[in-house]
C-alpha positions as CSV (number, residue, x, y, z in Angstrom):
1,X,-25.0,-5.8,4.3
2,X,-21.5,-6.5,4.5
3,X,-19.6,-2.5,4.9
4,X,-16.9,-3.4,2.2
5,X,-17.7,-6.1,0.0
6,X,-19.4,-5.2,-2.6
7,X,-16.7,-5.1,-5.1
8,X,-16.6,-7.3,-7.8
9,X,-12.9,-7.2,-10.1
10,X,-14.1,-8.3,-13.6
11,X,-12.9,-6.0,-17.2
12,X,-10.1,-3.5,-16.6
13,X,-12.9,-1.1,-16.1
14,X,-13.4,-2.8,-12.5
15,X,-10.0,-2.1,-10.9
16,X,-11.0,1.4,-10.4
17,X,-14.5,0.0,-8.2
18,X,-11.7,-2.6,-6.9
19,X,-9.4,0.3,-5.6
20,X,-12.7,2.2,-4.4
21,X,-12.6,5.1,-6.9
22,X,-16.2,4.9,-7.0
23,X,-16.9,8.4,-9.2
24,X,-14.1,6.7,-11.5
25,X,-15.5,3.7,-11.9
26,X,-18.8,4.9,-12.9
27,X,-17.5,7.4,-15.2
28,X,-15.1,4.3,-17.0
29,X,-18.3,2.2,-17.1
30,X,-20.5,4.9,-18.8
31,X,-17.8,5.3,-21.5
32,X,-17.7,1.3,-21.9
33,X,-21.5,1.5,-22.6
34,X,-21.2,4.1,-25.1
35,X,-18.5,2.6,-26.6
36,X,-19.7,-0.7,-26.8
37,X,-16.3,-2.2,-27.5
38,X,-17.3,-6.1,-26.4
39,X,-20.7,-6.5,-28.2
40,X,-21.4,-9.2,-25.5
41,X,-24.6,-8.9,-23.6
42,X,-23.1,-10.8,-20.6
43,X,-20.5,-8.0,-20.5
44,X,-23.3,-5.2,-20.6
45,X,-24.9,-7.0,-17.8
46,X,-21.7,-7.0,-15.4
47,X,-20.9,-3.8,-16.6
48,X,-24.7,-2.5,-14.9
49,X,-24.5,-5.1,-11.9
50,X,-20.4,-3.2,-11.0
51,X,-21.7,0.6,-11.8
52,X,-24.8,-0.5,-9.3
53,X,-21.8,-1.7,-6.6
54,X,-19.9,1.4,-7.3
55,X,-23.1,4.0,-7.1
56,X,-24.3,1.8,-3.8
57,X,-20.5,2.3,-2.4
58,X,-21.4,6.3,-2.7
59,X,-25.1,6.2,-0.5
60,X,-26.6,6.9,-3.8
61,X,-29.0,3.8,-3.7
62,X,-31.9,4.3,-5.9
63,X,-29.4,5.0,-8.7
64,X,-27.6,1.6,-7.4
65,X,-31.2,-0.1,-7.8
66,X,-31.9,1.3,-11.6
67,X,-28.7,-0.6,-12.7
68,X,-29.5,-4.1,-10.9
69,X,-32.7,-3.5,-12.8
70,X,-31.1,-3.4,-15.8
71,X,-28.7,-6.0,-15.1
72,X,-31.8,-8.5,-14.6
73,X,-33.1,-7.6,-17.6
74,X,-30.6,-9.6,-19.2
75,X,-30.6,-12.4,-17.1
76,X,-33.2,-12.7,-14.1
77,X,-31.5,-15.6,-12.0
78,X,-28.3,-13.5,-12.4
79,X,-27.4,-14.1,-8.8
80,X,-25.1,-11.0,-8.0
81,X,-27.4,-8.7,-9.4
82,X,-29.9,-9.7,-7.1
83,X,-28.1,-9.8,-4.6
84,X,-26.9,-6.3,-5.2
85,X,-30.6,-5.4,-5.3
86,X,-31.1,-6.8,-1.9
87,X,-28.3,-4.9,0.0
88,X,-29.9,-1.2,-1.7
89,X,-33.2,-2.4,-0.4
90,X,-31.5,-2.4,3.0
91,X,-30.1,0.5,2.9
92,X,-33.6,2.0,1.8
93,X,-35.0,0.4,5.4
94,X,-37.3,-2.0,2.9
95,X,-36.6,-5.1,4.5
96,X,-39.3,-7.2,3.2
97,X,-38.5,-6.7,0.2
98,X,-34.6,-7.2,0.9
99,X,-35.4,-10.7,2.3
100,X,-37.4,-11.2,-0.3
101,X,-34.8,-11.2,-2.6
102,X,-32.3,-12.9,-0.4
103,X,-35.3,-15.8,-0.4
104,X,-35.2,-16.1,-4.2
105,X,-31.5,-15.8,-4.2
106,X,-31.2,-18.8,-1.5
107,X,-33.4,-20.9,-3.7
108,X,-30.8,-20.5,-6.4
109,X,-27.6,-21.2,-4.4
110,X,-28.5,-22.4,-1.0
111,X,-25.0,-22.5,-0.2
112,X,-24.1,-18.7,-1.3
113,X,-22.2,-17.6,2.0
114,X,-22.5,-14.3,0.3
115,X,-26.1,-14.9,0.7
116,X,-26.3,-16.1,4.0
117,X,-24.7,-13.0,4.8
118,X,-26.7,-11.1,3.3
119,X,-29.8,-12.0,4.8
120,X,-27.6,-11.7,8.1
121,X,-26.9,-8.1,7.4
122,X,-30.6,-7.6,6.6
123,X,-31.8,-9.3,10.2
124,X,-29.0,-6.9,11.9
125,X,-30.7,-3.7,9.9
126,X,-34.1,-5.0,11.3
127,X,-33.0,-5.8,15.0
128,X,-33.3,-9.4,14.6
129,X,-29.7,-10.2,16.2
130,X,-30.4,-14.2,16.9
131,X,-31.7,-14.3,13.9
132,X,-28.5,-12.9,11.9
133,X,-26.3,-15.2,14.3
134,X,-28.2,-18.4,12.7
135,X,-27.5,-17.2,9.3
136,X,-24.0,-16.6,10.0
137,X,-23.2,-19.5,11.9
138,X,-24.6,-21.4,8.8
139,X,-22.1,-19.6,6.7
140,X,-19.2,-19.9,9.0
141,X,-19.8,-24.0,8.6
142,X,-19.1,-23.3,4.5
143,X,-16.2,-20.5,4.7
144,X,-15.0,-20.4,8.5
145,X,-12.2,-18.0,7.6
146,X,-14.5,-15.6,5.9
147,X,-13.1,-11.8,7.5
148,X,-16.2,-10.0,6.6
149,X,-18.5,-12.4,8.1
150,X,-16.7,-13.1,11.3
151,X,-16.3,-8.7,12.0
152,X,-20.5,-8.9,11.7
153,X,-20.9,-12.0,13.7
154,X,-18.9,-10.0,16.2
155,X,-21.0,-6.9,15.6
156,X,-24.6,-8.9,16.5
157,X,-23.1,-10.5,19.3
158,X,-22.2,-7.3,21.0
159,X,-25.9,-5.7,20.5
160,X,-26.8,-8.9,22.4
161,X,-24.3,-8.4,25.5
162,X,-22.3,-11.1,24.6
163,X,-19.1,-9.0,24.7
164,X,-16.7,-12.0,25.4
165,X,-17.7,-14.0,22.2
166,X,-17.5,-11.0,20.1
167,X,-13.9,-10.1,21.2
168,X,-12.9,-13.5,20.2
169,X,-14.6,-13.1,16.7
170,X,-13.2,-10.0,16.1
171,X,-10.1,-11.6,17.2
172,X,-10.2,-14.5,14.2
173,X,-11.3,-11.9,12.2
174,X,-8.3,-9.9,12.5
175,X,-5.9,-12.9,11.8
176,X,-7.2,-13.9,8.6
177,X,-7.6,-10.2,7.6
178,X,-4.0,-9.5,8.2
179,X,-3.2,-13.6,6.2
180,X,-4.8,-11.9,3.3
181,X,-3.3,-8.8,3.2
182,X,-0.1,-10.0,3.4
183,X,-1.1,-11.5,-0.5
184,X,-2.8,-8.4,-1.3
185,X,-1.1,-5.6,1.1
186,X,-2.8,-2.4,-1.1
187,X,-6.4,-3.7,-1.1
188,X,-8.8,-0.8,0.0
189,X,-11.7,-3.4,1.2
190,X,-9.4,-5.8,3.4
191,X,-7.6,-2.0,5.1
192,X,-11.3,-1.2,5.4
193,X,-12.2,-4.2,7.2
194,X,-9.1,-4.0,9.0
195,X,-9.7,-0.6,10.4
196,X,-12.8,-1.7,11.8
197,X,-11.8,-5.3,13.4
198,X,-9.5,-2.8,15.2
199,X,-12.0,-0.2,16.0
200,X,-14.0,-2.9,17.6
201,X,-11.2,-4.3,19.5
202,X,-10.0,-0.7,21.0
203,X,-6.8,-0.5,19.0
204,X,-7.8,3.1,17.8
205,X,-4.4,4.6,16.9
206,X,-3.6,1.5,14.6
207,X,-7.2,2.0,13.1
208,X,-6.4,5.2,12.5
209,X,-3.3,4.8,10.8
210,X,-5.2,1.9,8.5
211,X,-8.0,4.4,7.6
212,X,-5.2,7.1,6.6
213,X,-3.6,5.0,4.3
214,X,-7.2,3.5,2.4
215,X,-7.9,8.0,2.8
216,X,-4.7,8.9,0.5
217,X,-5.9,7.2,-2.6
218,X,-10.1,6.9,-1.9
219,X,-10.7,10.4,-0.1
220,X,-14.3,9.8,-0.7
221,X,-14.8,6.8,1.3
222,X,-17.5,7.6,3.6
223,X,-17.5,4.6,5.7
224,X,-13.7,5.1,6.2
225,X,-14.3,8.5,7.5
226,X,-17.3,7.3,9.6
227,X,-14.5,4.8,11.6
228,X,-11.9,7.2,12.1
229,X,-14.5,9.7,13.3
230,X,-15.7,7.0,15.9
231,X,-11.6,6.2,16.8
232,X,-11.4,10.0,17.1
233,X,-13.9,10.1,20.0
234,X,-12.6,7.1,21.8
235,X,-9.6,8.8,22.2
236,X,-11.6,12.3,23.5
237,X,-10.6,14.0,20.1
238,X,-14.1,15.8,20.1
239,X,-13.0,18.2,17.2
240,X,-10.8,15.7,14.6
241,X,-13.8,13.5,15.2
242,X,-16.9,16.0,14.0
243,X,-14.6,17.1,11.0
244,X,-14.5,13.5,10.4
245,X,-18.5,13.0,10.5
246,X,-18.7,16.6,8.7
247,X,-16.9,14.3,5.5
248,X,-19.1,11.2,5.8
249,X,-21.8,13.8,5.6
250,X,-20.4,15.5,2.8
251,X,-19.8,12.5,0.5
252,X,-23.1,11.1,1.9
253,X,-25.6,13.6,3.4
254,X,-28.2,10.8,4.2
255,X,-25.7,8.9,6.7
256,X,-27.3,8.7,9.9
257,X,-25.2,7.1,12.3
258,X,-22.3,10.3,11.3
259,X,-25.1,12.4,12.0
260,X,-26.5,11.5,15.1
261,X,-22.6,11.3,16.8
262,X,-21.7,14.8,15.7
263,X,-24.9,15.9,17.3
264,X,-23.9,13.8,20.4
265,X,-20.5,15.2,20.7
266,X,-22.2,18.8,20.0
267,X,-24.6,18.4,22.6
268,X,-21.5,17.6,25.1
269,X,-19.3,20.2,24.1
270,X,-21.9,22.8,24.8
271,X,-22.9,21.3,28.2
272,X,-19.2,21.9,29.1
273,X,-19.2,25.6,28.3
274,X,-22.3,26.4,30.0
């Protein structure tokens, strides 16, 4: 589903989603509906398609799948919106219906990288790993610079074993993350991916340090504690690393990955003081 990417910078209202001030956001786009200060319905629609990114950034999906609804409503080839829907459905474990939306969206823009990694995301959610490859390596043949796409390439290759391919991908990833940033040094999604790139490559104090500085101005970014929490136990720091998971879980009580590691590192500690 791509971790960080779905942000979308359109009206000034969008810089707070941009930043990752999700609660923000929302709160700026409700009082852009009521206020109704562009009495454009292609502005009402990205105003529902953004406040869907922002509420999908917080876990809260269903809420994130009532504004894509409305957003279609307007217009029901409005590709982002169903795109939006797509990634929710993921998260919500209904794949068919995910893929099914990735299918329509395909047929629309065959050549949507954003698509293609979509559906890529989807087939990773569902186990399919070759699968997600294919649809990746089609993408990479459009944008093969794309930081985001080559971090999940990575991802899929190690859940086959092919731990040598994925360092290299992670690798490339990491050099055109670090390209863009360099235009962009204070953008929350490119730190985001960058914290993770070096998750993935063992680097953990530098990810660290990258999650801190996305953590001073977007506390509530639950995948951003989830990563420290996961540096946090690479480097034995059983502790720092459940307080970490104990935030993911507060911001987002129906994370299951932060769930199941605290429980693993809780199960370990108490083995060691039998």
């Amino acid at each position: 589903m791509g971790f960080f990417g779905r942000v979308k910078n359109c009206y000034k209202e969008d810089k707070l989603l941009k930043q990752g001030k999700y609660l923000e956001a929302i709160e700026a786009y409700d009082k852009a509906l009521e206020a109704k200060h562009y009495s454009d319905a292609g502005y009402d629609m990205m105003i529902w398609y953004n406040k869907g990114m922002a509420f999908g950034n917080l876990g809260q999906n269903q809420e994130a799948l009532k504004c894509h609804d409305k957003a279609l409503r307007a217009d029901p080839k409005f590709v982002r919106a169903l795109y939006g829907k797509s990634v929710e459905l993921t998260e919500l474990k209904r794949y068919d219906e995910a893929i099914q939306y990735c299918d329509k969206i395909l047929k629309l823009n065959p050549k949507k990288v954003k698509m293609l990694i979509g559906i890529g995301s989807i087939m990773c959610k569902a186990g399919e790993y070759q699968e997600a490859i294919e649809c990746f390596d089609k993408a990479l043949e459009l944008n093969p610079r794309n930081t985001e796409l080559l971090t999940i390439k990575g991802s899929s290759l190690e859940k086959l074993g092919k731990h040598q391919e994925a360092k290299e991908c992670y690798q490339d990833a990491l050099k055109y993350c670090d390209k863009s940033l360099k235009k962009d040094p204070n953008n929350s999604i490119l730190m985001g991916y960058k914290s993770l790139i070096l998750e993935k490559l063992g680097e953990n104090q530098e990810s660290i340090k990258c999650c801190d500085k996305i953590l001073e101005t977007n506390p509530e970014f639950p995948l951003v504690w989830y990563i420290k929490g996961l540096n946090l136990e690479k480097l034995e720091k059983s502790q720092e690393a459940i307080e970490c998971y104990d935030k993911v879980l507060e911001i987002k009580p129906d994370y299951p990955e932060a769930k199941e590691n605290k429980e693993i590192i809780l199960a370990e500690l108490a083995k060691q003081h039998r």
